[in-house]
Legacy VTK file of the C-alpha trace (Angstrom):
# vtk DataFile Version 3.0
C-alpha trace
ASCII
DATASET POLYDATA
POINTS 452 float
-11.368 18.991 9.761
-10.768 17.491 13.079
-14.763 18.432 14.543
-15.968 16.131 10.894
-19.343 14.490 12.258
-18.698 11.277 11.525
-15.342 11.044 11.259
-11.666 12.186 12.937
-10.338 12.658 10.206
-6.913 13.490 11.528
-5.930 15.119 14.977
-5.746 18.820 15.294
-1.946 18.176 16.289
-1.445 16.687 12.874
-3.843 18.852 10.893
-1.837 22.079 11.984
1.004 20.709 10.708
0.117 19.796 7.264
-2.654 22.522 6.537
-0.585 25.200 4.911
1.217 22.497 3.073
-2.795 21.796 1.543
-3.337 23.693 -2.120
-7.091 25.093 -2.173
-8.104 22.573 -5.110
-6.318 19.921 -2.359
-8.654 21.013 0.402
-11.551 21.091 -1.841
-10.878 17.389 -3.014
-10.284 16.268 0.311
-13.673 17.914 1.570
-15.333 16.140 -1.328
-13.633 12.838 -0.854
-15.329 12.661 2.677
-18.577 13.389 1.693
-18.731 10.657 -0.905
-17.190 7.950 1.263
-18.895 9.087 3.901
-22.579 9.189 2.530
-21.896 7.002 -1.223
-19.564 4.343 -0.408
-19.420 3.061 3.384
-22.985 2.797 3.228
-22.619 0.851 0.107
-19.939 -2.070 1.050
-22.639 -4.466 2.719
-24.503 -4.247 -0.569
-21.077 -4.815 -2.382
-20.260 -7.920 -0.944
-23.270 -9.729 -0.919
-23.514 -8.667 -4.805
-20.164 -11.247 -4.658
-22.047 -14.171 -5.604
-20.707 -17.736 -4.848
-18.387 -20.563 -5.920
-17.276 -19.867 -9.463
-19.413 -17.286 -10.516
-17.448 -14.611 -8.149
-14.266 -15.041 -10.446
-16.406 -13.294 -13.571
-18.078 -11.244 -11.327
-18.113 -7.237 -12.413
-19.932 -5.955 -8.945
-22.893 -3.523 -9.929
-22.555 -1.278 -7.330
-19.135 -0.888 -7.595
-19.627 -0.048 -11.067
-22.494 2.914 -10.453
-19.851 4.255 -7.607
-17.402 4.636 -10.260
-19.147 6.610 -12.546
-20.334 8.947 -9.398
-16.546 9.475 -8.418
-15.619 10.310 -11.920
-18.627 12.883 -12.001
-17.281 14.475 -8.836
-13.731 14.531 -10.252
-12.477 12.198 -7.816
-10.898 9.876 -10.017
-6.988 8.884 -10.211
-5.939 10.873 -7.283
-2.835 9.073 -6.608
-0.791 10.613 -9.541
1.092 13.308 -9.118
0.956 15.945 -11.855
4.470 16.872 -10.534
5.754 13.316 -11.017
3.844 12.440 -13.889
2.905 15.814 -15.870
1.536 14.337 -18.950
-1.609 12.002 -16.477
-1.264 13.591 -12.823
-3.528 15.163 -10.686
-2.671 18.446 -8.812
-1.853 16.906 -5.566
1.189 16.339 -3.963
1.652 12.967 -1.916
1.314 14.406 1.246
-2.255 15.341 0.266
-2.652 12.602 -1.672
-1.318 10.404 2.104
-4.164 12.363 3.974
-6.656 10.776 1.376
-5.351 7.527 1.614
-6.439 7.566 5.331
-9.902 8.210 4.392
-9.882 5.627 1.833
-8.716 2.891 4.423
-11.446 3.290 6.573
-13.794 1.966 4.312
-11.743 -0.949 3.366
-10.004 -2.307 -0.254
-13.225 -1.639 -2.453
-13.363 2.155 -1.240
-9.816 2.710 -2.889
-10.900 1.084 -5.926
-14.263 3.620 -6.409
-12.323 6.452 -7.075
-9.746 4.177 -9.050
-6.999 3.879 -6.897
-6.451 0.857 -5.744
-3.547 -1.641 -5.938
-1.988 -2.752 -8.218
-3.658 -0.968 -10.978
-2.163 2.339 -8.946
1.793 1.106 -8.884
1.163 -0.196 -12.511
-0.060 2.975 -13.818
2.980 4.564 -12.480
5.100 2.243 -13.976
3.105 2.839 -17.682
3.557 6.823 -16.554
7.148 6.674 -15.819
8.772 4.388 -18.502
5.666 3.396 -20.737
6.708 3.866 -24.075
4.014 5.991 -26.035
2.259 3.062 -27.751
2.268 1.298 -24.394
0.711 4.058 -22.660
-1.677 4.487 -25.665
-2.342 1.025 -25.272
-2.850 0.134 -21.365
-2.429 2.925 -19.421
-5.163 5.246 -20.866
-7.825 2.319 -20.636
-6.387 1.983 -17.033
-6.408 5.645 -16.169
-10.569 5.108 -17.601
-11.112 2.518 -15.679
-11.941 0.862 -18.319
-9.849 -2.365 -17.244
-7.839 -3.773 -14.561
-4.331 -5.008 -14.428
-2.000 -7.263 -12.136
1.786 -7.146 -11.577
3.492 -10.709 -11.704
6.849 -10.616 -9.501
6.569 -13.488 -6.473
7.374 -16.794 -7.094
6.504 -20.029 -6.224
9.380 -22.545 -4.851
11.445 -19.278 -4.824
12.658 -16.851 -2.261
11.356 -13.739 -3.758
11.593 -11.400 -0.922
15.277 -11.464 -2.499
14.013 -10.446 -6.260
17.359 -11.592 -7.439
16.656 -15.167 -6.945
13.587 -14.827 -9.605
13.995 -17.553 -12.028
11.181 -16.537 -14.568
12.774 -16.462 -18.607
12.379 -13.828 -20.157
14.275 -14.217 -23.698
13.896 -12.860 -26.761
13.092 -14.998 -30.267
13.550 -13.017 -33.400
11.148 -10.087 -32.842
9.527 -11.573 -29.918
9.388 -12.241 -26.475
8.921 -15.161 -24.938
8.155 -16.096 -21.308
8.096 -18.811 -19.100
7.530 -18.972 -15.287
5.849 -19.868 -11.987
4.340 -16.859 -10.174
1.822 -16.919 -7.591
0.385 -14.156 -4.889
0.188 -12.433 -8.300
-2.790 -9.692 -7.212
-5.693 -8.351 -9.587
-5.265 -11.697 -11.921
-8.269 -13.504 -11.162
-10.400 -10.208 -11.937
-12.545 -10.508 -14.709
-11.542 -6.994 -16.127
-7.979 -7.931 -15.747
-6.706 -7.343 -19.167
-2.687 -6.718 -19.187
0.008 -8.802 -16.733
3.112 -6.745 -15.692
6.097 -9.689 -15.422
9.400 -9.372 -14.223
11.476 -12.275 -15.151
15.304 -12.775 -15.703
16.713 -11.615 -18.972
20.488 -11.849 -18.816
21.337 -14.600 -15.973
24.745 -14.082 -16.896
25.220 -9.885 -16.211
27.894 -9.832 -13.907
25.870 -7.242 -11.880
23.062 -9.319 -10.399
20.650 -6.026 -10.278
20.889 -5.426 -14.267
19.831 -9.117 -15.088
15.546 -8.708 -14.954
13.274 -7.256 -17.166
9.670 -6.082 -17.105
7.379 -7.435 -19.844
3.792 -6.365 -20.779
1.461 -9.655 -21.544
-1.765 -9.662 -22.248
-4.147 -11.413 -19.544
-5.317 -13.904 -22.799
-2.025 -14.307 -24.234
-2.010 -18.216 -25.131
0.136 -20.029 -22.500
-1.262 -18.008 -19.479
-2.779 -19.968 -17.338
-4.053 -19.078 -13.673
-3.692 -22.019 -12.086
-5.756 -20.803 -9.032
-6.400 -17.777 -6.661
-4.881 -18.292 -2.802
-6.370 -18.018 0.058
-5.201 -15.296 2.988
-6.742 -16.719 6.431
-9.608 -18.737 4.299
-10.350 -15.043 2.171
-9.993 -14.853 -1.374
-10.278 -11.487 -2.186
-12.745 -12.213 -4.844
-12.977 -11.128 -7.742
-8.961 -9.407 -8.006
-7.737 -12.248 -5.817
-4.230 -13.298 -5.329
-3.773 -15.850 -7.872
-1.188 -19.308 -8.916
-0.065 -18.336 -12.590
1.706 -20.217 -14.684
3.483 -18.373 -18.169
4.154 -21.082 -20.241
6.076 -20.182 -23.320
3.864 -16.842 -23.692
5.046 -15.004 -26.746
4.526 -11.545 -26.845
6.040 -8.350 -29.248
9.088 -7.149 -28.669
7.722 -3.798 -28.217
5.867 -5.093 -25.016
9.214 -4.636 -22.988
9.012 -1.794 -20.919
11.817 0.628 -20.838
14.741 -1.543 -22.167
16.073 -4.550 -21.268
17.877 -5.008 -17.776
15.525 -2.460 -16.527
13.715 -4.298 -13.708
14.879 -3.475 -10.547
15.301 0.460 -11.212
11.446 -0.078 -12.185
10.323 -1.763 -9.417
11.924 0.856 -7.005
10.581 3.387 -8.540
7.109 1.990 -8.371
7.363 0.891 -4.964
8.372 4.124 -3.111
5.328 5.757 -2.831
2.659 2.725 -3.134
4.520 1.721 0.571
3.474 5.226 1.478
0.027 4.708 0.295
-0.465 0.869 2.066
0.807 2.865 5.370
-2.054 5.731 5.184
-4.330 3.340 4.285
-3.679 0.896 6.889
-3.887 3.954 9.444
-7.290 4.297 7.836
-8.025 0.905 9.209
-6.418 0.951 12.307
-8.745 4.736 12.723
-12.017 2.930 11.746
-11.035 -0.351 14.494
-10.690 2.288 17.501
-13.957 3.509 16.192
-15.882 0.573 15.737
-14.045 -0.520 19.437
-15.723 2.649 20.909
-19.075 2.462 19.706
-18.932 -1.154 20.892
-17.633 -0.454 24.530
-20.045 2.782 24.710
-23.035 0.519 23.736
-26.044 0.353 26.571
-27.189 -3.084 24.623
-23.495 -4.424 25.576
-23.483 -4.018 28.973
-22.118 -6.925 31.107
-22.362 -7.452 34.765
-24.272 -4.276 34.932
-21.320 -1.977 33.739
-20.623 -0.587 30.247
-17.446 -2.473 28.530
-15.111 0.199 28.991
-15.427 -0.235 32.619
-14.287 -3.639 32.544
-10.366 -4.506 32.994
-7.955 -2.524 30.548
-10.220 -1.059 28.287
-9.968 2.007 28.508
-6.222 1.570 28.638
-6.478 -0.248 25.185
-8.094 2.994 23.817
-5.573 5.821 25.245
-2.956 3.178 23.819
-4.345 2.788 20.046
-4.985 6.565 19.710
-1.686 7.229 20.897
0.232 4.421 17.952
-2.372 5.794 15.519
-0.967 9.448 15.953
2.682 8.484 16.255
2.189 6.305 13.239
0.348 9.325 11.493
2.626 11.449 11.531
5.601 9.173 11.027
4.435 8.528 7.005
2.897 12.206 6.805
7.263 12.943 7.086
7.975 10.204 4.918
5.259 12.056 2.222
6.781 15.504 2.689
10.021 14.044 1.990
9.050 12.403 -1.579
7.737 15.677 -2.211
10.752 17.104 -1.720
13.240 14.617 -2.785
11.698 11.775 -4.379
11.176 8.435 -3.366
14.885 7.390 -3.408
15.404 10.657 -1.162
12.776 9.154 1.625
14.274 5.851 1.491
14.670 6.008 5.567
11.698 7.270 6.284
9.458 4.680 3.682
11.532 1.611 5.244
10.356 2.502 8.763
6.974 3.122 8.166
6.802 0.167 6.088
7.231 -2.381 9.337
6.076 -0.225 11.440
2.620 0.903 10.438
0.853 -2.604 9.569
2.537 -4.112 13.160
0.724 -1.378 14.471
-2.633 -1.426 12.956
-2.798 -5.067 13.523
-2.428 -4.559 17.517
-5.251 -1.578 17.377
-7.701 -4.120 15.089
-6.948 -7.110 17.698
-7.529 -4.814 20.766
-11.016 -4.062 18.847
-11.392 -7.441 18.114
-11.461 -8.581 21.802
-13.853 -5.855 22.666
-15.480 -7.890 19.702
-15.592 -10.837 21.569
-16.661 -13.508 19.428
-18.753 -11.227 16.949
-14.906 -9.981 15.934
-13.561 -12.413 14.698
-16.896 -13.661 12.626
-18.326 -12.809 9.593
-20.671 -10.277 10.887
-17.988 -7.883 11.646
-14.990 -6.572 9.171
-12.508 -6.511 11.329
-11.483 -10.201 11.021
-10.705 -9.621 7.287
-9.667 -6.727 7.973
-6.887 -8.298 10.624
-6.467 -10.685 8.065
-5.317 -7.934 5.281
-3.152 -6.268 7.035
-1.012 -9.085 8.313
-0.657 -9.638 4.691
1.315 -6.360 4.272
3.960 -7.650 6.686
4.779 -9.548 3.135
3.960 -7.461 0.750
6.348 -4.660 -0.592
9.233 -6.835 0.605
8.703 -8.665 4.168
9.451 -6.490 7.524
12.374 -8.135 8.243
14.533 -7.148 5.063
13.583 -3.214 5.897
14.465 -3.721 9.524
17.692 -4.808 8.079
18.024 -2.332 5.714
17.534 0.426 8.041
19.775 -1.020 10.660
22.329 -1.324 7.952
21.786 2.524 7.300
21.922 3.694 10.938
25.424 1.472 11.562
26.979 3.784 8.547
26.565 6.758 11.168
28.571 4.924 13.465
32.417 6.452 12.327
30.773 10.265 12.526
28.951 9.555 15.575
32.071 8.173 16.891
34.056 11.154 16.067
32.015 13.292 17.317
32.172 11.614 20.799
35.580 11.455 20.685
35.867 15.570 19.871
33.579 15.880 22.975
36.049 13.813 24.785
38.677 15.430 23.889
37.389 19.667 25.198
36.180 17.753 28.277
39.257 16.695 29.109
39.857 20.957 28.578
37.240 21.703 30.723
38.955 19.445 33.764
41.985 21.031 33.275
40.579 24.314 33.524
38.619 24.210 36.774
41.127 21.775 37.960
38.367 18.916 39.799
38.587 15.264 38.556
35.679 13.546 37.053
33.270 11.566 39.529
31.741 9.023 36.701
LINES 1 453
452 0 1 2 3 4 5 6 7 8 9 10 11 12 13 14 15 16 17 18 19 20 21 22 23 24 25 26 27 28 29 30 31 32 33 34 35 36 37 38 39 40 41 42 43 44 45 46 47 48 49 50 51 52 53 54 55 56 57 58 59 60 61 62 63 64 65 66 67 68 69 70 71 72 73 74 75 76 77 78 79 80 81 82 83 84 85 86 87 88 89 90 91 92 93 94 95 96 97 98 99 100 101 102 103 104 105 106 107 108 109 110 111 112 113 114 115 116 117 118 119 120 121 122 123 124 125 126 127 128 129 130 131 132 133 134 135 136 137 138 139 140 141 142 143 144 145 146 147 148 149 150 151 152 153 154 155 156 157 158 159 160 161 162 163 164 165 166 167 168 169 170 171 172 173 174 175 176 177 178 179 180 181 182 183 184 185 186 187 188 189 190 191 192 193 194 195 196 197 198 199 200 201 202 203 204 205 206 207 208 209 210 211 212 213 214 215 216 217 218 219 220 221 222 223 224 225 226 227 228 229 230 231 232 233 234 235 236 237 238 239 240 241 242 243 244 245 246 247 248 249 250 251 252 253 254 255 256 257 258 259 260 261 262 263 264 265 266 267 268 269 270 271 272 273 274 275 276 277 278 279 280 281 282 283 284 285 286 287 288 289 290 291 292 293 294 295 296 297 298 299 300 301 302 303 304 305 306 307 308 309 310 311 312 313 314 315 316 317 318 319 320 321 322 323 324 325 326 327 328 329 330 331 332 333 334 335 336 337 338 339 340 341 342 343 344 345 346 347 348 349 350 351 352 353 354 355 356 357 358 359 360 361 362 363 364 365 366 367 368 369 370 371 372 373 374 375 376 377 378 379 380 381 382 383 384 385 386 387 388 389 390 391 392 393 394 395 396 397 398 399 400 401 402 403 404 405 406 407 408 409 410 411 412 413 414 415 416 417 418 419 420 421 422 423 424 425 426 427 428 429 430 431 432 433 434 435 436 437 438 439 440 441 442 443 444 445 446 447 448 449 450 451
């Protein structure tokens, strides 16, 4: 895999690890997933975005190329490869997500549209697992078979505006229900997929039961159609002056939305043990994608500091300054970081997502801080083609910083981890002590006295 033409796909180090840990139909899919990115859809993302058209227009936009790239993938069987038939029996795919992690990769180096070819692309991906999980059977009759089709596209409503959300406890969205109804009212915005013409079906979490005396068992997850009356987006925000057009990242307001009562998903109080279960592994999949990115930066930085055409005071770029430096330095965080989620796959494999808890919190800040340093190194090889239009790697840059947010914000899974290394501290403690204590043995038997 490692010798690919075009490609590294992952280093021989890694790739030694991990290959007997590949099924044959895995290997297959992953040979096949290369050869259509490679030769179907990186040649086709040029063409893709200047199909975007302009001002309005690019909100009711359904791409045509996109569309034709879909129905290839499908025909090559390389279609909802993020769900696990061991997770999800009744919609998986045979592949575990440590081969699903390797794909990922591959899918990052094309950027956000490549995901969403072979339909797996956020948040339709975390939303089908929720529908998968704890969809009742007419909900998953309803919107998650469409989804699984591609037939529409979907959003997931949590973040509020005026509201510190990266504590989901302080969401102040009602949820409440009237008779045989539900009925809704909130502020959300950042609320991805909603301004896509195709979006059909709004997952909102809102607070049912303000009053539960435990503050994780007062929101609720509610299914609302993208037309329901009282939805209005208000308008889709702006990352670094992109708007992500046509999902976008939109302003929503829910104002007294009524929906069935059979449009709450899984029961009410329900929220938070549905948003950690969809969030485990779609960190895992951000982190292999943004590795994808960080990949496809070093190798747009080489080509550019290898180029005759780019030569500068009669030298090549990479004999400039600390070039080459800033190469033997991204391939090095790109392999640490590598293998760093590859663990955290293995161990939802084995244990689940609530087993890999560790291991998903540190890649989570870890792997975007360090695919933004590789794509800013590139960037400066760049110069001022980088950060322009003419390049990807200033919207790239620009999506990735945006993952520092998303998923919950760095600094609550630095705490979080912290928090979980400081309950070692007793055992670790004892165990110095113990140490301590046949030391002092060891002294006394060889009679010397200690020199530190």
């Amino acid at each position: 895999m490692s010798s690919h033409p075009i490609i590294e796909l992952t280093s021989p180090a890694s790739w030694a690890m991990i290959e007997d840990k590949f099924s044959p139909f895995a290997k297959e899919t992953l040979a096949k997933l290369i050869k259509f990115q490679q030769e179907e859809v990186w040649p086709a993302m040029r063409v893709y975005h200047a199909q975007l058209p302009d001002g309005a227009e690019r909100w009711q936009t359904v791409i045509p190329v996109m569309a034709d790239l879909k129905k290839r993938a499908r025909a090559l069987g390389l279609w909802n490869l993020f769900l696990s038939k061991a997770h999800y029996p009744a919609h998986g795919v045979p592949l575990t997500n440590l081969e699903y992690a390797v794909m990922a990769e591959v899918l990052g180096r094309g950027g956000h549209a490549a995901s969403e070819t072979v339909n797996c692309s956020a948040p339709d991906t975390g939303n089908m697992e929720v529908l998968a999980r704890y969809g009742s059977p007419e909900q998953q009759k309803k919107w998650l078979v469409p989804l699984l089709n591609g037939e529409i596209r979907s959003s997931f409503a949590m973040t509020e505006r005026f509201v510190a959300s990266s504590d989901a406890t302080n969401i102040r969205t009602s949820i409440r229900q009237e008779g045989d109804e539900i009925v809704i009212n909130g502020h959300k915005w950042w609320i991805s997929g909603a301004g896509d013409p195709r979006c059909a079906v709004h997952l909102v979490l809102g607070k049912s039961d303000a009053q539960n005396a435990d503050r994780y068992r007062q929101q609720s997850i509610v299914l609302v159609p993208a037309d329901a009356p009282g939805v209005r987006v208000v308008r889709p925000m702006k990352v670094f002056g992109y708007d992500d057009a046509p999902e976008g990242h939109c302003e929503i307001i829910y104002d007294n939305v009524r929906v069935p009562l059979s449009n709450l998903v899984l029961g009410w109080g329900k929220g938070f043990e549905i948003i950690q279960g969809r969030l485990g592994p779609g960190r895992i999949h951000h982190c292999m994608r943004s590795i994808g990115a960080a990949q496809n930066a070093l190798d747009l930085m080489l080509a550019r500091v290898t180029d005759p055409s780019r030569k500068t005071f009669g030298k090549y770029l990479y004999e400039h300054g600390t070039v080459i430096a800033d190469i033997a330095k991204s391939r090095a965080e790109i392999e640490s970081a590598r293998l760093l989620v590859l663990s955290a796959a293995i161990q939802i494999d084995k244990y689940k997502a609530k087993g890999a808890l560790k291991e998903i919190g540190i890649a989570k800040f870890v792997v975007p801080s360090m695919a933004l340093q590789v794509v800013d190194r590139a960037m400066q090889a760049f110069g001022a083609e980088g950060v322009c239009q003419d390049q990807t790697l200033a919207a790239t840059w620009a999506g990735l910083r945006t993952l520092r947010f998303a998923d919950g914000p760095d600094a609550v899974h630095i705490q979080q981890i912290g928090q979980r290394e400081l309950k070692r501290a007793p055992e670790v403690t004892r165990r110095f002590d113990e140490v301590r204590k046949r030391e002092k043995e060891v002294f006394a038997k060889y009679g010397v006295n200690a020199h530190l």
